[in-house]
C-alpha positions as CSV (number, residue, x, y, z in Angstrom):
1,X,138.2,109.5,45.2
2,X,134.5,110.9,44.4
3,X,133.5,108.7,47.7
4,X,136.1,110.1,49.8
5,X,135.2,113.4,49.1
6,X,132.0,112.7,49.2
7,X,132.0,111.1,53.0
8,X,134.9,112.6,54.8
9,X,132.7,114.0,57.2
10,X,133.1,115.1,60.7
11,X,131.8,111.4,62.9
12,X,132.5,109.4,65.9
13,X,134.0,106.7,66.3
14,X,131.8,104.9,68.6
15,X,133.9,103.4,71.2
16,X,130.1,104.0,73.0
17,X,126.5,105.1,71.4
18,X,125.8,107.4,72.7
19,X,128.5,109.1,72.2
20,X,129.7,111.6,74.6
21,X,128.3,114.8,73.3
22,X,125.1,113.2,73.0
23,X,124.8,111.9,77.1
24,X,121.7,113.7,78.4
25,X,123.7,114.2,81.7
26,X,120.1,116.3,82.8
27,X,118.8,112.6,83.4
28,X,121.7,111.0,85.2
29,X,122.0,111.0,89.0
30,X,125.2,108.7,90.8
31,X,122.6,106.7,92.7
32,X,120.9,105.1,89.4
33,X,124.7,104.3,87.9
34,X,125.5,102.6,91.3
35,X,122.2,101.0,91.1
36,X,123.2,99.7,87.3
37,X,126.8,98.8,88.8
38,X,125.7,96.6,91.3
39,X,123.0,94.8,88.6
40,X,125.7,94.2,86.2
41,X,128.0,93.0,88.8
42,X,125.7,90.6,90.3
43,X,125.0,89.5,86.7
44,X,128.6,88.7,85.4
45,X,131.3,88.7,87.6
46,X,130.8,85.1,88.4
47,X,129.9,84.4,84.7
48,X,132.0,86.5,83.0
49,X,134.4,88.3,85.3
50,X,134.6,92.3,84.9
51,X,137.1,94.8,82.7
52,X,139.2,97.3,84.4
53,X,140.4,100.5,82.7
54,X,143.2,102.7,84.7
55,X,144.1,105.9,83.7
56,X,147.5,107.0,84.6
57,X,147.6,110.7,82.9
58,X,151.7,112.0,83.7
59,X,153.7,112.3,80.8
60,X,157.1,114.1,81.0
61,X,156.5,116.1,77.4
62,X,153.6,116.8,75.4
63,X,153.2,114.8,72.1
64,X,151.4,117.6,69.8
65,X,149.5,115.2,68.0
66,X,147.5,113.6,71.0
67,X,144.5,113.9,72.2
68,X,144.7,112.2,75.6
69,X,143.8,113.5,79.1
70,X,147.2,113.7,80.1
71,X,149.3,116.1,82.2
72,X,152.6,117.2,81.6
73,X,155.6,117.0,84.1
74,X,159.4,115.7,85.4
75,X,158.3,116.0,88.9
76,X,157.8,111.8,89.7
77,X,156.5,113.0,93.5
78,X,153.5,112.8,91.9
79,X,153.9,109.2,91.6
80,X,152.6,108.0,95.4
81,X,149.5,110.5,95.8
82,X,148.2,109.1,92.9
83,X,148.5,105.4,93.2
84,X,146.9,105.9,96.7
85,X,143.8,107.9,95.5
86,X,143.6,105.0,93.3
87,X,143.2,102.6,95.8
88,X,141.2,104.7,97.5
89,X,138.8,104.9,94.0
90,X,139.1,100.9,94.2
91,X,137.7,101.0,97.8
92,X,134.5,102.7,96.9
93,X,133.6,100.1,94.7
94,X,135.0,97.0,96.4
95,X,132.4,98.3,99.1
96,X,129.5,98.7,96.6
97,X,130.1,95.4,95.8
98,X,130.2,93.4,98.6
99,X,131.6,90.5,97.3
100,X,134.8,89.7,95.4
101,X,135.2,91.0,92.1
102,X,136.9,88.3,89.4
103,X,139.2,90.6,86.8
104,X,138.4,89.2,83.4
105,X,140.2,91.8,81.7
106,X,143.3,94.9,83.2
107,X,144.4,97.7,80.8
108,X,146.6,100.8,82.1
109,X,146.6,103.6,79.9
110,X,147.5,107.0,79.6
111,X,149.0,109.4,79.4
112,X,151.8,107.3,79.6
113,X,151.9,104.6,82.1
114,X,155.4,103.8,82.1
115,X,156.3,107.6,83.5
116,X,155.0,105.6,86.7
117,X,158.5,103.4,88.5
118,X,158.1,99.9,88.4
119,X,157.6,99.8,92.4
120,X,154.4,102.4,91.6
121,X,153.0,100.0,89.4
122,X,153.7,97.3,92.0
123,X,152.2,98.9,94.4
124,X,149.2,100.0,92.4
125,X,148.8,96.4,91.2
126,X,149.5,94.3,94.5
127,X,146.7,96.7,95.8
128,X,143.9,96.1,93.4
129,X,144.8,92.8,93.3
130,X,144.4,91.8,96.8
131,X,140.7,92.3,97.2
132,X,140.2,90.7,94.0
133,X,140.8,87.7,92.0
134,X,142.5,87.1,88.2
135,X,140.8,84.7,86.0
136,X,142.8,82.1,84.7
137,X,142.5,83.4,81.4
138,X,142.6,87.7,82.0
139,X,143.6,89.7,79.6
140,X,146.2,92.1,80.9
141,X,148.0,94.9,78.8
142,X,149.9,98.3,79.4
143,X,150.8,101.4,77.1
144,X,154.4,101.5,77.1
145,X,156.6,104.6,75.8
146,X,159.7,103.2,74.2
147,X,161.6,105.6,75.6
148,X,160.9,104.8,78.8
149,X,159.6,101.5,79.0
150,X,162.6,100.0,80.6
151,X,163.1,96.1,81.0
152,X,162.2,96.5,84.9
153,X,158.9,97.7,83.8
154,X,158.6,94.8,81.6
155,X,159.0,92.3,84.3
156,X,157.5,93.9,87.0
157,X,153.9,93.8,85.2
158,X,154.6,90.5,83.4
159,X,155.1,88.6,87.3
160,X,151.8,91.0,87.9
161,X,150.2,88.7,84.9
162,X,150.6,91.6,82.1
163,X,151.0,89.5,78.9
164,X,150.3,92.0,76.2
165,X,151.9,96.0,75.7
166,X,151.3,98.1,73.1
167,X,154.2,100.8,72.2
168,X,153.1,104.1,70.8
169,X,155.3,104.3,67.3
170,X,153.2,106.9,65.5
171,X,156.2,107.4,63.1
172,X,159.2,106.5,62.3
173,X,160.2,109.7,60.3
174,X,162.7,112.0,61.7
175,X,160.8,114.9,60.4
176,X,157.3,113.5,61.4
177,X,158.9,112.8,64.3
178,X,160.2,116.6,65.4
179,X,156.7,118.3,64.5
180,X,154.5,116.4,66.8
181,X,157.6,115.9,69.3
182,X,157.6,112.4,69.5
183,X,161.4,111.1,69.3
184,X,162.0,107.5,69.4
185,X,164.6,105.9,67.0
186,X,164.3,102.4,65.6
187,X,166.9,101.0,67.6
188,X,165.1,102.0,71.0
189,X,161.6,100.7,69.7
190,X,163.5,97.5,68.4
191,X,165.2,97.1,71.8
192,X,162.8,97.2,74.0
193,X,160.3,95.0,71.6
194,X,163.5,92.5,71.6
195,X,163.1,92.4,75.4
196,X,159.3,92.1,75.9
197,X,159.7,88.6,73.7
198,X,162.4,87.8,75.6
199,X,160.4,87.8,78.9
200,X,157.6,86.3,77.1
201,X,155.3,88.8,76.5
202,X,153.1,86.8,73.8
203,X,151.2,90.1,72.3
204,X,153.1,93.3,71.0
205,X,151.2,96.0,69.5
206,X,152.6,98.8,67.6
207,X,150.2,102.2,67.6
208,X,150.6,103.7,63.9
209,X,149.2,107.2,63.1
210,X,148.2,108.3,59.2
211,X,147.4,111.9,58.6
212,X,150.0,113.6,60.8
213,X,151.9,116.7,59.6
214,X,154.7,116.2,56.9
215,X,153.8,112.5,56.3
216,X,154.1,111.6,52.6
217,X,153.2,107.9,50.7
218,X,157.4,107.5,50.5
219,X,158.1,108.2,54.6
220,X,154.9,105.8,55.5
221,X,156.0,103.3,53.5
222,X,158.9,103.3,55.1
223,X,157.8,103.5,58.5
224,X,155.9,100.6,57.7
225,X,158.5,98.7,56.4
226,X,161.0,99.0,59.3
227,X,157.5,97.8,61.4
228,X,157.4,95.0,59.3
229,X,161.0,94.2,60.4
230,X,160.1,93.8,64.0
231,X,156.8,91.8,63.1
232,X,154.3,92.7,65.9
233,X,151.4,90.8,66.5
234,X,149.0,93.5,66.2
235,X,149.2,97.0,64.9
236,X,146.8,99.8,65.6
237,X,146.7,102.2,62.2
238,X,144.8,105.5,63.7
239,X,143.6,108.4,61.4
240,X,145.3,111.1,62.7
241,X,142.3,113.6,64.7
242,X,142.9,116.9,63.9
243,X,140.7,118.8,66.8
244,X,142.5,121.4,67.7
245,X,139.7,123.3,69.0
246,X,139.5,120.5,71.6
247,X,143.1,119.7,72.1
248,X,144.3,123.0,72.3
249,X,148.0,124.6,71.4
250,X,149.2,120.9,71.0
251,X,147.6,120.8,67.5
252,X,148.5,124.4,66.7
253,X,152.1,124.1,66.5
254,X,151.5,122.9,62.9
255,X,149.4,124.2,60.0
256,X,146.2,122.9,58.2
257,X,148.8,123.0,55.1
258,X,151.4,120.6,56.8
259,X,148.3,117.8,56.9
260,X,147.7,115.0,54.2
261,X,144.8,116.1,52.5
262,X,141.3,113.8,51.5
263,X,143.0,112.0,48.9
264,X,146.1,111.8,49.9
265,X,145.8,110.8,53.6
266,X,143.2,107.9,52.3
267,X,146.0,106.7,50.0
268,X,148.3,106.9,53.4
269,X,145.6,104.1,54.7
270,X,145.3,102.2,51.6
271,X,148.9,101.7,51.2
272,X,149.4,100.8,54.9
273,X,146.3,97.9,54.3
274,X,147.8,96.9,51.8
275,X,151.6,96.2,53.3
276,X,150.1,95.0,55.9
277,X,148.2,92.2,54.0
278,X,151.2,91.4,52.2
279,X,152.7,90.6,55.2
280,X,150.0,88.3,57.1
281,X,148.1,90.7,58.7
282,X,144.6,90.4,58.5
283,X,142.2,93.8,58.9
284,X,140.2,93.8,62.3
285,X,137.3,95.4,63.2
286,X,137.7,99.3,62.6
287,X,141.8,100.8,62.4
288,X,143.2,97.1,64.0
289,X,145.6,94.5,61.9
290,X,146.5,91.5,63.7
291,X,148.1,88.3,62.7
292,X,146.5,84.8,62.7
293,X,147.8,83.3,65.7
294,X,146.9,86.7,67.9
295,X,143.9,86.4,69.9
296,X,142.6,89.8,68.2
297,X,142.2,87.3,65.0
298,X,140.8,84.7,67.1
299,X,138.2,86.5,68.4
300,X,137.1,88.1,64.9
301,X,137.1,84.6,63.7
302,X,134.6,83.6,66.4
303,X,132.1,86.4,66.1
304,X,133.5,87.1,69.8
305,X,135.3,90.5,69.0
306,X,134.1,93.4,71.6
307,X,134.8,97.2,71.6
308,X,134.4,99.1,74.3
309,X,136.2,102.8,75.8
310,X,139.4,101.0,75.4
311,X,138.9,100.0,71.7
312,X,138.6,96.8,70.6
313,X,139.4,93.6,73.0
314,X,139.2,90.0,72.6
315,X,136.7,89.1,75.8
316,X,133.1,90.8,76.0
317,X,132.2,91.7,79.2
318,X,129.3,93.6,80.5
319,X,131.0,95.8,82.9
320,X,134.2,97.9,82.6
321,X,135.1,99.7,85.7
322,X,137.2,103.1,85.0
323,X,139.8,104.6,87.7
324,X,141.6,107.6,87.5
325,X,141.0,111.1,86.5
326,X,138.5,111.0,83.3
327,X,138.5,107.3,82.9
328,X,135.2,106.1,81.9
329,X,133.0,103.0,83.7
330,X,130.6,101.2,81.5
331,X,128.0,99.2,83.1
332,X,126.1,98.7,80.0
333,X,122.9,100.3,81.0
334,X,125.0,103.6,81.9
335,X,128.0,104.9,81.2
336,X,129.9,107.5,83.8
337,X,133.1,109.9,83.9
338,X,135.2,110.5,86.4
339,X,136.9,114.5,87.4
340,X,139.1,115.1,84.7
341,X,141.2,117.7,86.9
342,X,143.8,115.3,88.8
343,X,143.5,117.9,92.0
344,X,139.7,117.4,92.4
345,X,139.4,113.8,91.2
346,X,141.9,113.5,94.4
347,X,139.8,115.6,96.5
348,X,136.5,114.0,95.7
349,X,138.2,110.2,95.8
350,X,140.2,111.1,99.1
351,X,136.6,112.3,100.9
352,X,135.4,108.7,100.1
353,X,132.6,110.4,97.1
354,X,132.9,108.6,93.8
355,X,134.2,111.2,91.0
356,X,131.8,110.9,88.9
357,X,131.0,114.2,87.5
358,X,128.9,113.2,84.1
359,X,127.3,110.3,82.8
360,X,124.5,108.9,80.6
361,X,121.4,106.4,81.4
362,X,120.9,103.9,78.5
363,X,117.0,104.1,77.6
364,X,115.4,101.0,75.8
365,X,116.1,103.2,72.2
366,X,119.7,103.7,73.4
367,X,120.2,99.9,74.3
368,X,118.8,98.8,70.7
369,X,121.1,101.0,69.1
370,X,124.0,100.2,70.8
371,X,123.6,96.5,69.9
372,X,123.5,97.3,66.2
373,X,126.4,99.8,66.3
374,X,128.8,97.3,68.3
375,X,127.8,94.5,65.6
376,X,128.5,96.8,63.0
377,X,131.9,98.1,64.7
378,X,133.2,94.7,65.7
379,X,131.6,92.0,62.4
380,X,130.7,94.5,59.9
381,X,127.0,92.9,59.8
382,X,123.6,93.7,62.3
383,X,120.5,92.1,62.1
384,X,116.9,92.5,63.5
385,X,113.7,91.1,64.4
386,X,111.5,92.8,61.7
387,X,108.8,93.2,64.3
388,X,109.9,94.4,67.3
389,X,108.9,97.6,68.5
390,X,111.6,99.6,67.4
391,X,110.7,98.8,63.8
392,X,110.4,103.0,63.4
393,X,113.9,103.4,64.1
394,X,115.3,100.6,61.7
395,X,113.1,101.9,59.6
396,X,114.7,105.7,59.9
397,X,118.4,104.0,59.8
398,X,117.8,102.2,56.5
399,X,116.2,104.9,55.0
400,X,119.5,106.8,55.6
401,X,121.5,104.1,54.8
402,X,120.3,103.6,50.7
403,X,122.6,106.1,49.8
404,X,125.6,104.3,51.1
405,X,123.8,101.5,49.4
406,X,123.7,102.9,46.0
407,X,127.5,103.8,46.6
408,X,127.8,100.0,47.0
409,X,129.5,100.4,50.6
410,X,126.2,98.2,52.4
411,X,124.1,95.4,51.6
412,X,120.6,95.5,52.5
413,X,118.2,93.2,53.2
414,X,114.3,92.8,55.3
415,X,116.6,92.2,58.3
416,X,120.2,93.1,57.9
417,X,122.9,95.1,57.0
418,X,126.3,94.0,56.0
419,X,129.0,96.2,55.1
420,X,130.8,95.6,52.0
421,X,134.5,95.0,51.6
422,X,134.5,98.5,49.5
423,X,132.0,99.8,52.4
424,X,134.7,99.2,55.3
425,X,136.6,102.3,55.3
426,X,133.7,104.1,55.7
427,X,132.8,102.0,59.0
428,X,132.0,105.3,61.1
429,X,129.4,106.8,58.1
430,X,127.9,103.7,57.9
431,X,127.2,103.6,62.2
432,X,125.8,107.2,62.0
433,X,123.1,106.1,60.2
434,X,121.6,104.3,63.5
435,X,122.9,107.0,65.5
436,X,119.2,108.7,66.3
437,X,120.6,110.6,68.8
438,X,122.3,112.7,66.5
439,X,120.1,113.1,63.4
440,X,117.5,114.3,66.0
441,X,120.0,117.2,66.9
442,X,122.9,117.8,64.3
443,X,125.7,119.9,65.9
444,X,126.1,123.2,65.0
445,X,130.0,123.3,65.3
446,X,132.1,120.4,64.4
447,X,132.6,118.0,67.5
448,X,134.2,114.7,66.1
449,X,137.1,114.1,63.7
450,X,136.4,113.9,59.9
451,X,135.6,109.8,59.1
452,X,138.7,109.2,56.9
């Protein structure tokens, strides 16, 4: 308990170094991200194939606990507009390109992706599709609400190649349930999970929050156990981010009080690890349980585990193109966000100007530390060359790192760190120490969601 007090402190959690509030957006300029688009394109799409991220923000109620870009409304005339100025985003870089891109790997998130008909997502998908091609082998997945994930969704995106969903379950409390107003009953959740597998969908995962108002060790447990009833191949257990200075009145319809505290909310993980073990699940990566015979596994297995924007994924690939209104591309050397205001990420798209309104330039420092932060995120172990040129900044990391050491949550040697099995739950502590970005300017208001 002395180590949870000790580093439940506000820190990212690195789906990119830097991270966001760190991008010197002074430096960045559209032309030099094209320029890094087009050299990582050239570089893997006939080697590796490229990731695509689409952000589909309409929800028809606001889930208090979330912190997505998302926009609230019943009105589905939004529906056409938006897949269009999605094509039309598509457009701008099939012409950068030139060439054919190869999809290695398709994710539609949200918001909530299903608030879009069936046809929409056909459309949207026959579309992007028919200046591309699908790899034998792409990955292709979809955030479904079980509420409205019906089974014409399911088979509309499974004869588009979709072969994994993941359904947002957060709780299965009533009470839980009402305060961040997220109602879903079991029978829905074990419905529509019933008819994924019966259509063949071969990878279900199930989003789990810890921390969120009015949880106690008796209702997780619970929740966990009707989980365990319906078996998914993966499960997601999130910490709960409690920003409402980001997020907004969402967050403020409950009180500091109503929240798990330190102790209590790491015992809400602990017990969830542990059920979860019981049951064949095996701990991936940072949050992530999967079973043996899911790729997720697989890929931990073989040292080929990647993270990226949209968490952790079972292919690596050097560039992950973003559509939609905030989505974020990642060409490796840069990163770039789009408009996060539907309206002008419309208007800008619509004119034929990319939407790009922010973005960061990976220098040679930045590159380094990104290496050792995604080994650290994704196999819980980096290494070095102990003289290479950035020697000073290992040097800085280490130094920061002994105390962790001393805690026994790292081991240390000349040219590596490997996180412990007792150092694991502090994953995001033990990153910060090769985040130089930061240490070189420490916020002065809290910006990221406490580690534990």
């Amino acid at each position: 308990m002395q180590l949870i007090r000790k580093y439940n402190t506000a820190a990212p959690r690195y789906t990119s170094y830097p991270t966001v509030p760190y991008w010197d957006e002074s430096s960045f300029d559209i032309d030099t991200w094209k320029q890094t688009l087009l050299q990582s394109f050239r570089a893997s799409n006939e080697k590796e194939g490229i990731s695509i991220y689409i952000h589909l923000p309409y929800c028809e109620q606001l889930c208090t606990y979330c912190g997505c870009n998302k926009h609230i409304t019943v009105n589905h005339a939004v529906e056409a507009p938006y897949i269009q100025s999605l094509l039309n985003e598509w457009k701008l870089y099939l012409e950068l390109f030139k060439e054919r891109p190869r999809i290695k790997e398709l994710h539609l998130g949200g918001g909530t992706p299903t608030f879009f008909s069936p046809e929409s997502l056909h459309q949207l998908l026959s579309g992007l599709y028919l200046h591309a091609d699908l790899l034998p082998d792409a990955t292709l997945s979809f955030e479904g609400h079980p509420n409205n994930t019906t089974t014409e969704h399911m088979l509309t995106l499974y004869n588009l190649g979709f072969r994994r969903m993941s359904l947002g379950i957060q709780d299965f409390d009533i009470r839980v349930q009402d305060i961040i107003n997220r109602i879903q009953p079991y029978e829905t959740v074990e419905q529509v999970t019933a008819a994924a597998r019966k259509i063949g969908y071969t990878s279900i995962n199930y989003d789990l929050v810890y921390g969120l108002p009015l949880q106690t060790m008796a209702s997780v447990g619970d929740t966990i156990s009707k989980v365990m009833q319906l078996r998914p191949d993966r499960i997601s257990f999130y910490s709960y981010a409690h920003v409402p200075w980001v997020k907004g009145v969402g967050q403020r319809r409950y009180a500091e009080d109503d929240l798990p505290k330190d102790e209590e909310k790491r015992a809400l993980y602990e017990l969830g690890k542990t059920m979860f073990a019981e049951n064949g699940y095996t701990e991936i990566g940072m949050d992530h349980f999967a079973l043996p015979h899911d790729s997720l596994f697989e890929a931990c297995n073989q040292g080929s585990l990647h993270r990226n924007f949209m968490g952790y994924t079972d292919h690596h690939t050097t560039l992950m193109i973003g559509l939609g209104a905030s989505s974020i591309g990642d060409s490796w050397y840069a990163y770039a966000q789009n408009e996060k205001r539907i309206a002008l990420w419309q208007q800008l798209v619509n004119s034929g100007q990319f939407p790009v309104v922010r973005g960061h330039i990976l220098d040679a420092e930045d590159l380094f530390l990104r290496r050792h932060i995604h080994q650290l995120m994704c196999g819980f172990k980096t290494s070095w060359n102990q003289y290479s040129e950035e020697t000073h900044v290992i040097a800085e990391s280490i130094e920061r790192l002994e105390e962790l050491e001393k805690d026994g949550l790292v081991d240390i040697t000349a040219d590596s760190v490997t996180v412990t099995e007792k150092g694991k739950p502090f994953i995001r502590n033990i990153c910060m120490a090769f985040d130089a970005r930061l240490w070189k300017k420490l916020p002065q208001s809290q910006l990221f969601s406490t580690a534990i």
